[in-house]
Structures are given as C-alpha cells and as structure tokens.
N, C-alpha and C positions, 0 to 999 in steps of 0.2 A: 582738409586732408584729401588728399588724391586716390580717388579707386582704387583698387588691389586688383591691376593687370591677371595677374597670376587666378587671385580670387574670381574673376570675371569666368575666365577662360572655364575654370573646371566648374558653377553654376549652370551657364550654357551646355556644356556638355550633359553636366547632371540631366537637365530639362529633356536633350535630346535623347539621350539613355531612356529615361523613364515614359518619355513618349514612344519612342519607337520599341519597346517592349509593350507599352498599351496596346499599339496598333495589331503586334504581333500576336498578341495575346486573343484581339479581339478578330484577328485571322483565323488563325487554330479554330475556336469559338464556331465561325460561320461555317468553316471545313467539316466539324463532323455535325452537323446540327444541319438541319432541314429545316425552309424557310418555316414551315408549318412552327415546330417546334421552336424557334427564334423569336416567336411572336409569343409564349407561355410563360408565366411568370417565373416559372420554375429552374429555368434556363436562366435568364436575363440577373433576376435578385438573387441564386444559392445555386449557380450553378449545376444543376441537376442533382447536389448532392455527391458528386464525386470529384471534387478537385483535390483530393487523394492525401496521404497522413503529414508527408512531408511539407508541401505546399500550406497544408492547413495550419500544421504549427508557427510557419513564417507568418501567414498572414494573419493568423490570430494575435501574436505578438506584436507586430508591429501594429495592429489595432490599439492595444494598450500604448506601446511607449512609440509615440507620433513625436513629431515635436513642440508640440505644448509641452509633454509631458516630462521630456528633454529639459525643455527652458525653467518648465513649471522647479522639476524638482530642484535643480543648479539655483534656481532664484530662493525656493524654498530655503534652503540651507545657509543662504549669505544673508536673507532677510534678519536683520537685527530683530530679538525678542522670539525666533523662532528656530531657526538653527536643526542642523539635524533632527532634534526631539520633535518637532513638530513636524517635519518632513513627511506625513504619511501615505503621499501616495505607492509610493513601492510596494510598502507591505499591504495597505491596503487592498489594493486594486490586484493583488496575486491572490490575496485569500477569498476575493471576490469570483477569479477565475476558477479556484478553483470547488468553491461552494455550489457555483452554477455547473459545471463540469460535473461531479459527483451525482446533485442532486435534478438536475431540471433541460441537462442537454439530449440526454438518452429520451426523457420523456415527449419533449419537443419533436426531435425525429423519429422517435418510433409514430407518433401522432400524422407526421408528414406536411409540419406547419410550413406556413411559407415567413408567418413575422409572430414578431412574438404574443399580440394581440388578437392571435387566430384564436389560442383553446380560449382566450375571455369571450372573446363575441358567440364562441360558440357554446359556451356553458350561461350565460346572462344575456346578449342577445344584442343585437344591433348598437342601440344606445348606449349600454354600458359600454362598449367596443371604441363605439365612438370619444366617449369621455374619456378613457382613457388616453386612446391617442395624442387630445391637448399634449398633456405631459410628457408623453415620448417625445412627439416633435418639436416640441420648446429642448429639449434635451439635449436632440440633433444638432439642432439650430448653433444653440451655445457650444457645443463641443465644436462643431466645424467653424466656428467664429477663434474659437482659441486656438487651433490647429491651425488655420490662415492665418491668424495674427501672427504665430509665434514665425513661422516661414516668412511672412510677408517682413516682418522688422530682421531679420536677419538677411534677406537679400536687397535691403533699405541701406544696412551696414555697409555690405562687398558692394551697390551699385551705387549708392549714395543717393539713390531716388524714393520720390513717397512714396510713404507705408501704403498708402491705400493701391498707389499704381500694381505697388508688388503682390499685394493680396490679390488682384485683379487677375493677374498673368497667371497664378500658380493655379485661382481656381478655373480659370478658362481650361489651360491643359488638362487637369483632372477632369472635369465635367464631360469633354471632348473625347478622352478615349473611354471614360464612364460609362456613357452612353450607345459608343459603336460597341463596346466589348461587355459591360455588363459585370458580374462576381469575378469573373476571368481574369478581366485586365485589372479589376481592381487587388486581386491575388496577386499576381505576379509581380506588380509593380510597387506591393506590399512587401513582397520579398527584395526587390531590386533596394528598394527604400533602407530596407532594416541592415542589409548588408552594409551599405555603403553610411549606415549610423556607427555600426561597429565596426567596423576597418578605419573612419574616421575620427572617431575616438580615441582606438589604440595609437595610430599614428598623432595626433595630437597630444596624446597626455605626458609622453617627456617632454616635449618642447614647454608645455604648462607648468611642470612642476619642477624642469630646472632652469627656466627664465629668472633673472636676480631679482626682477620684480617681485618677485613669489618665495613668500616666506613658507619654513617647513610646516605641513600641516597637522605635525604631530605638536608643535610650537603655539599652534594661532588654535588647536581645537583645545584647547586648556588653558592658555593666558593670552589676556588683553592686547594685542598690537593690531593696532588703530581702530579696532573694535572688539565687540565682543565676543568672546569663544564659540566657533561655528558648531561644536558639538549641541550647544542650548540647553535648556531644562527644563524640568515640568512642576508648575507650582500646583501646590495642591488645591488652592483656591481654581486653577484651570486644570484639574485633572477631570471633573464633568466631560468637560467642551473637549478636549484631548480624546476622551472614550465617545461623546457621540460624535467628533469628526469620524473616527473610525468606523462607526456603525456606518454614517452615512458613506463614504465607500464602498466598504465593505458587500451590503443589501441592497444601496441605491445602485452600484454598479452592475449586478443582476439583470433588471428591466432593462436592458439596453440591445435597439434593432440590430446593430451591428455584430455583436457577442454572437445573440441567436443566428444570425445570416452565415454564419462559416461556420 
C-alpha cells in the first residue's frame, strides 16, 4: 500500500508545529528568567509555579489522555472478552485526578516540593527517598515507552517505516525542546498536542461512523456481527480483578512525577 501523500504532509507539519512552539516556549522561558535562575530546579522541572490556571488545565490533561491512552482505550474496547466494561482507564485515571487534586496537591505546594519524593526523604531520610525512587522511575520509564509506542506505530502507519525509526524521531524532538525549555515548553506543547487530539477526532468521527464499512454502533454494541458485542461484561467470577484493576488506577495513578510537576 502506497503512503498517504496527504497523511505525510500534515505529520510534518504537525512535528514543525510542535517544535517551533518548544522553541518558542523555551524563548519566553530565557526572556524573563536570569541565567542565574535558569540554572534552579525550580524554573527548569515546575516552572516557578506559575504557568497559570489555564495553561495548567491543558497540560494536566493532556498528561492523562497522550496517546497511549488514545490507542490504549479504542484497543481496550474492540479487544474480544473485554469491551467497554473493562475499559477502565477513563474513569479510573479522572477519580485518580481527582483524589490527588483534593487531597495531596495543595499539601505538596504549600510544602514547596520540587518531586514528589521530597516530603518522603524529608520525613524518613535519604535511603527511604532513595528506595522509593526504584518504583517511580520504572513507572516513568514504562509510561514514556507506551507513549512512543503508541505515536511511533501510528506514524509506522502514514510513513510506512519502522516502528522503531519512528519512535526514534518523535523522542529526539521532544527531548530537544525538553531540554532548551524545560515545564515551559513541555506545557505548551501539551496544549498544542491536546488541541490538535480534539479537533481531530471531531473532524474524523463522521467520516468513521458513516464509512459502509462501519456497522451501527447501537447494532454491534448488543448483537454479535463478526464479533462480540463491544459493550462486554462483567463475570462475577472476574468481578475481584474488575474492582482491584480500579484500585490500581485509581491510587497507583496518585504517585506519579508528572501529576505532582504541574
């Protein structure tokens, strides 16, 4: 099958979009900040704390729905034996936001943390601090492996090249204006990002659901055609695993550097 000309065109742009707002961002950044200050963790990781209510909602959110989490849930739903019922990161990962939002974000900033691992090392001490960490950055790690993946096999799709080259390209840019801009450019280009997830969804989803290929979904979520009903259900025998998938969500999505960083 032949590249998607079209697809090609607006990828590139996307990349050039989301770079030249990094850049932009990590402009701004050096203009009002003094090299002194530039060099402070405080600046570089959380932004000084003031990257302001609007900006923080975008890029809290699109924290949460990346595109793994994109891909994750569409997959979740069409996966045979799992189907909507089992779909839980939506509601998960929002009662997640908002458990830590309520309970542990105010205490975090009024504290003046810089990661989330500050009050433990400072309440138990070096070594606990340390052990904990393990688990954060194994956390990192996997999240940011599923977030390249899910990008990487989707511009594998539109360029028709390996998965790995394409993971390659998307984490270079990111790292790139990462680095020169710091929460800044990571913000903005959070927001650039989420935008252009929702405006491309809406423009995509009639061409999806009046393609012929595309049976009604009121049709296929309640009777059998070519599979099983994407609504799915919950055996009681799996209602356990059903409830602590949720926990794990839910409280494992808590502990996470990125949540506390914005």
């Amino acid at each position: 099958m032949a590249a998607n000309i079209g697809g090609i065109i607006a990828i590139v742009l996307f990349y050039l979009l989301i770079l030249a707002i990094g850049l932009w961002a990590a402009w701004k950044t050096h203009v009002r900040t003094s090299r002194a200050e530039l060099l402070q963790n405080e600046v570089i990781m959380i932004g000084r704390r003031d990257i302001g209510l609007i900006l923080g909602i975008f890029t809290m959110t699109a924290t949460w729905v990346g595109g793994a989490y994109i891909n994750g849930t569409a997959e979740g739903v069409y996966l045979t034996g799992h189907g909507l019922a089992w779909t839980q990161a939506p509601l998960g990962f929002a009662l997640s936001l908002t458990i830590g939002g309520l309970f542990f974000a105010k205490p975090m900033r009024s504290g003046k943390y810089v990661t989330m691992l500050d009050p433990i090392q400072e309440t138990y001490g070096n070594w606990i601090g340390s052990l904990f960490f393990i688990p954060a950055a194994m956390g990192e790690v996997f999240w940011t492996g599923a977030v390249l993946s899910a990008l990487g096999s989707s511009l594998s799709v539109i360029f028709e090249i390996n998965v790995n080259l394409s993971v390659i390209i998307s984490a270079l840019i990111s790292v790139f204006y990462t680095l020169i801009g710091g929460l800044y450019s990571v913000a903005y280009t959070d927001m650039a990002q989420l935008i252009c997830i929702l405006v491309g969804m809406y423009v995509s989803l009639p061409f999806a659901i009046t393609h012929p290929a595309v049976t009604d979904i009121r049709t296929t979520s309640i009777h059998y055609v070519y599979r099983e009903p994407w609504i799915g259900q919950i055996h009681t025998k799996k209602a356990w695993i059903w409830i602590d998938n949720y926990c794990l969500m839910i409280f494992g999505g808590i502990p996470w550097q990125a949540y506390f960083q914005r």
